[in-house]
Every structure is written in structure tokens, then in C-alpha cells.
C-alpha positions in Angstrom: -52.1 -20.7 -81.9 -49.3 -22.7 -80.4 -46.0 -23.7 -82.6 -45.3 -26.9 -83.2 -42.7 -28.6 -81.0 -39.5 -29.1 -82.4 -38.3 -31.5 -79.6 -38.7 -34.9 -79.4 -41.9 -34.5 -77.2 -44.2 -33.2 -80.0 -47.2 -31.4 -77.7 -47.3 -28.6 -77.5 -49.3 -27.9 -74.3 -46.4 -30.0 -72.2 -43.7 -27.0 -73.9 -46.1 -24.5 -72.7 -45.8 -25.8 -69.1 -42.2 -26.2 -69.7 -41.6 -22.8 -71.1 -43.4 -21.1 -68.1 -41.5 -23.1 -65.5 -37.8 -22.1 -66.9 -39.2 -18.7 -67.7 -40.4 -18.1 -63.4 -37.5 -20.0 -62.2 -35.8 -18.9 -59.3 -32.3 -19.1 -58.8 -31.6 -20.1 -54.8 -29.5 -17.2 -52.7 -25.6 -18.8 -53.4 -27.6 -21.1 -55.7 -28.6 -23.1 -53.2 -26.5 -26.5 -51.5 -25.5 -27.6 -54.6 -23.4 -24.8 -55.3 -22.7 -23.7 -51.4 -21.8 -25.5 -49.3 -22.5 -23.3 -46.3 -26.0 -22.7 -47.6 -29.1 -23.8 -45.3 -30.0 -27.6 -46.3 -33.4 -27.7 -44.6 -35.8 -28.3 -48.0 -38.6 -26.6 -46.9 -36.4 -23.3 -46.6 -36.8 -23.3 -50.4 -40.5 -23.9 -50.8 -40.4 -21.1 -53.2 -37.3 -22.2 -55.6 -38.0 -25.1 -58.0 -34.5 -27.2 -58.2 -35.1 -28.7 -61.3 -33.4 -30.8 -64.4 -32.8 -29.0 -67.6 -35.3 -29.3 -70.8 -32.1 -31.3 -72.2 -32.2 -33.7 -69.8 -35.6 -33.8 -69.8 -35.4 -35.0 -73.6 -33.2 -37.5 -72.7 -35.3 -39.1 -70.2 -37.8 -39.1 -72.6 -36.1 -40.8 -75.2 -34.6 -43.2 -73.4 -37.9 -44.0 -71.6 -39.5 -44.6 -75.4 -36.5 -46.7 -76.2 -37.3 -48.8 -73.2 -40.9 -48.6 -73.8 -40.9 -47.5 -69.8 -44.7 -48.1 -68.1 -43.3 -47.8 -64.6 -40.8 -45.1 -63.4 -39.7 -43.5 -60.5 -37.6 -40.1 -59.6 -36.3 -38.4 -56.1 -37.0 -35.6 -56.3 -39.8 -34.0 -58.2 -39.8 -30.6 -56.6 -42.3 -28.5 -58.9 -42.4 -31.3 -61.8 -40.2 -30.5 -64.5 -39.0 -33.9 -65.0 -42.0 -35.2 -64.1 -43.5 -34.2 -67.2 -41.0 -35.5 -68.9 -41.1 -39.2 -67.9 -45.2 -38.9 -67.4 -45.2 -38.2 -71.3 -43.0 -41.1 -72.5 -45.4 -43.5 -70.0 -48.3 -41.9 -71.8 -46.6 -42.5 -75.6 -45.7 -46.0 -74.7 -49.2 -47.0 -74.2 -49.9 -45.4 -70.3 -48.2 -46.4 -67.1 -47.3 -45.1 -63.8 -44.9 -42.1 -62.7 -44.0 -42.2 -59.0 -42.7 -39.3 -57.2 -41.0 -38.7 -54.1 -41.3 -34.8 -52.6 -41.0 -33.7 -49.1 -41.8 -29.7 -49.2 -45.9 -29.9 -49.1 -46.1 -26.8 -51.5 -43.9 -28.2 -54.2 -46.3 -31.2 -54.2 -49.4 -29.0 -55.1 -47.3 -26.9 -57.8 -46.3 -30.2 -59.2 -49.6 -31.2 -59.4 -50.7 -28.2 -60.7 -48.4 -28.5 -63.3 -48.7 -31.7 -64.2 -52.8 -31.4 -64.5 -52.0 -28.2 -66.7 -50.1 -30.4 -69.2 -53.1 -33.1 -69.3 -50.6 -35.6 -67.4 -51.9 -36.0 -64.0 -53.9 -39.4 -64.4 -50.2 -40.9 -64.9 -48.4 -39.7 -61.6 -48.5 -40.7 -58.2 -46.3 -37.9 -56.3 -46.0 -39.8 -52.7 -45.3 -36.2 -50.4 -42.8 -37.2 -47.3 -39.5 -38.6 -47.2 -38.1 -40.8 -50.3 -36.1 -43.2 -48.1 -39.8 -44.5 -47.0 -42.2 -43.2 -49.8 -40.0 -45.1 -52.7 -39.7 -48.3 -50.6 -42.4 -50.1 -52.4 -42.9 -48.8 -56.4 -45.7 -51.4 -56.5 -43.7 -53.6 -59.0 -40.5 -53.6 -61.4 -39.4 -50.0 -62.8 -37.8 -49.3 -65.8 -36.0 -45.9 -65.0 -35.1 -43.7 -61.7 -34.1 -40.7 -62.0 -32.0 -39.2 -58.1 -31.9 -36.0 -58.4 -31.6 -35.3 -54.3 -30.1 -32.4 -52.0 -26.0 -32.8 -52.8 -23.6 -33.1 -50.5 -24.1 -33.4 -46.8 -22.8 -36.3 -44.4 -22.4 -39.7 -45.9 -24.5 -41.3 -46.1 -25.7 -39.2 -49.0 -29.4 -39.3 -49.7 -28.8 -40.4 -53.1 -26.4 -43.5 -51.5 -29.4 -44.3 -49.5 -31.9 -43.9 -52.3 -30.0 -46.2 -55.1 -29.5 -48.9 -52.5 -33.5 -49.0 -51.6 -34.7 -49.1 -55.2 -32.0 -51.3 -57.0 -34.1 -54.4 -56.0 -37.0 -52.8 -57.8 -35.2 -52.1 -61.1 -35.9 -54.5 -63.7 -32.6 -56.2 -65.8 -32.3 -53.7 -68.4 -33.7 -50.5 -66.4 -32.2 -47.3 -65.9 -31.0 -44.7 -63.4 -30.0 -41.1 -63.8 -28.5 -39.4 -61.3 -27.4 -35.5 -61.6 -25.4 -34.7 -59.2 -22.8 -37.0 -58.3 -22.4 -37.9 -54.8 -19.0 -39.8 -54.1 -20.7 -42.2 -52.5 -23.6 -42.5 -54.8 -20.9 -43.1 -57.7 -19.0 -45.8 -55.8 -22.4 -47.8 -55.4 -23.4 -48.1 -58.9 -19.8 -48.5 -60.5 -19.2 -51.4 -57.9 -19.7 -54.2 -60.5 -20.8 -56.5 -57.1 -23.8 -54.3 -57.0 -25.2 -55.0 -60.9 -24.8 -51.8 -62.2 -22.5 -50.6 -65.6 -22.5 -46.9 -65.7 -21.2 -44.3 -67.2 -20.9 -40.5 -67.2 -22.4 -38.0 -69.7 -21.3 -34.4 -69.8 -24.9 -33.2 -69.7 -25.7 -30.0 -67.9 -23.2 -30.8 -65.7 -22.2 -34.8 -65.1 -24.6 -36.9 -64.9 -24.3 -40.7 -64.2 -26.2 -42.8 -66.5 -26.5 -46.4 -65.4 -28.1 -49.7 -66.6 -29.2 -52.4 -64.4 -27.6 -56.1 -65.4 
């Protein structure tokens, strides 16, 4: 028999899924562009790694998506669907809803999906494979949270710049974004006061920029 869960999600088969994914993670060679530089930046060169958010911040997002009562959410990226489970659970406690993805590497799609079916959550999400900057240009209505979590670093624009500024016309007064890495230029968007944001940074696994949409 399964143990209870002791974390805010309180199922069990979602910590299985959750348990298996941190227990097969890979780490990338030099840990991938985030933490090299020089490493290759083509995504589909790590079809095999999942680059994913920590269970912590996956009970944050989860939390905060109760707190909101979120029904509509969206994320870049969702890689193998660690936070995807995350934010497809708080749609499904706050009465049901819709998660929309954004992955580019084909294979990640069909693990996340896998995953994601595994955990009984797969009726929630909508993973839309191919390039955020176009598959996140129409979320089908207001959203209450985004989570950009995209390659780091790079030349400006950064993908997360790029990303914030497509979807901050879809995020409802009130909504959310998370974003995990940082990007200079990503961080000058959504402190600009002009551009509707107040955020601030939590020392999280890292920094990571928690804003609300005003």
C-alpha cells in the first residue's frame, strides 16, 4: 500500500510519479546551458535529460494555484511534466480547468504525457509540441498563473523576454508568473512598473521571480 502524502498535494499516485521522475533524473554533461555556458543549446540534443522544477517548487505552484482558485494555466517549458503535474492537480482540486503546455523536443511530449496519464491527470492538459513563441500565443482565454521556465541565457532577446511579453495580455488582474531562472532581460520586463507587473524574488531552489499581474 502507498503512504499517505505529507505534502500539500495529498495523492498519493501523483508522489508516485513524482518520486520516479527525481529518482531517474539525469543530470545534463556540464549540467546543461544553465550551468555552462559553452554547453550545446539545441533542445533536442537533450531529448533524454528532463530539465525540470523541484518538488518545492512544485508545492508552491500548487498552493498558490489553490489560493487563486487557478482553472486556466499555462507554463514554458514542460519537458517531461514535473510541474505539469503540479499545476494539473490544483486545476483538478479547484473544481477542473485547463493546463496548457508548450514543448518543442517531440519525445519529451510523449513522456509528459505518459506521465501525466500515469498520475490520472491527462484529461486536464493540453501540451501544444512546437515552439512557445507561437504555441502560447492564444491560451484560449484569461490565465491565472504561467510558469517560464525556458533555455537560460543565450542572445537577447531571451526566450523568456519574448515569452512574458506574448502572454502578459492573457493574464488576468490578479494572475501569476513564475519564472526560474532569471534572465536580465526577463527581470527588467516584469519589474518595469509601465508593464503591470509587481514582483518579487524568492530564494527558492535557486531565485525565482514571483510576479502578480495589476
Amino acid at each position: 500500500m502507498l503512504a499517505a502524502s505529507v505534502g500539500p498535494l495529498q495523492d498519493a499516485k501523483i508522489d508516485t510519479v513524482v518520486a520516479r521522475l527525481l529518482a531517474s533524473r539525469r543530470r545534463a554533461p556540464g549540467g546543461g546551458p544553465r550551468h555552462d555556458p559553452t554547453a550545446e543549446r539545441d533542445p533536442y540534443a537533450y531529448a533524454d535529460y528532463g530539465f525540470s522544477i523541484s518538488p518545492e517548487q512544485g508545492e508552491l505552484i500548487y498552493v498558490l494555484c489553490r489560493a487563486l482558485g487557478a482553472r486556466r494555466v499555462a507554463e514554458f517549458a514542460t519537458s517531461v511534466g514535473m510541474s505539469t503535474l503540479y499545476f494539473a492537480a490544483a486545476v483538478r482540486d479547484n473544481g477542473g480547468g485547463m493546463v496548457i503546455g508548450s514543448e518543442i523536443v517531440p519525445e519529451k511530449v510523449a513522456t509528459a504525457r505518459r506521465n501525466l496519464a500515469e498520475a490520472g491527470l491527462a484529461d486536464l492538459v493540453d501540451i501544444r509540441q512546437g515552439d512557445a513563441r507561437k504555441t502560447l500565443g492564444d491560451l484560449g482565454g484569461p490565465v491565472d498563473f504561467v510558469l517560464i521556465d525556458c533555455w537560460p541565457g543565450g542572445e537577447a532577446p531571451s526566450l523568456a523576454r519574448e515569452v512574458i511579453e506574448i502572454v502578459t495580455s492573457q493574464i488576468r488582474a490578479g494572475g501569476l508568473v513564475l519564472n526560474d531562472n532569471g534572465e536580465p532581460d526577463y527581470l527588467a520586463y516584469v519589474r518595469a512598473p509601465a508593464n503591470g507587473f509587481r514582483s518579487m524574488t524568492l530564494r527558492l531552489w535557486g531565485n525565482n521571480e514571483l510576479s502578480v499581474k495589476v
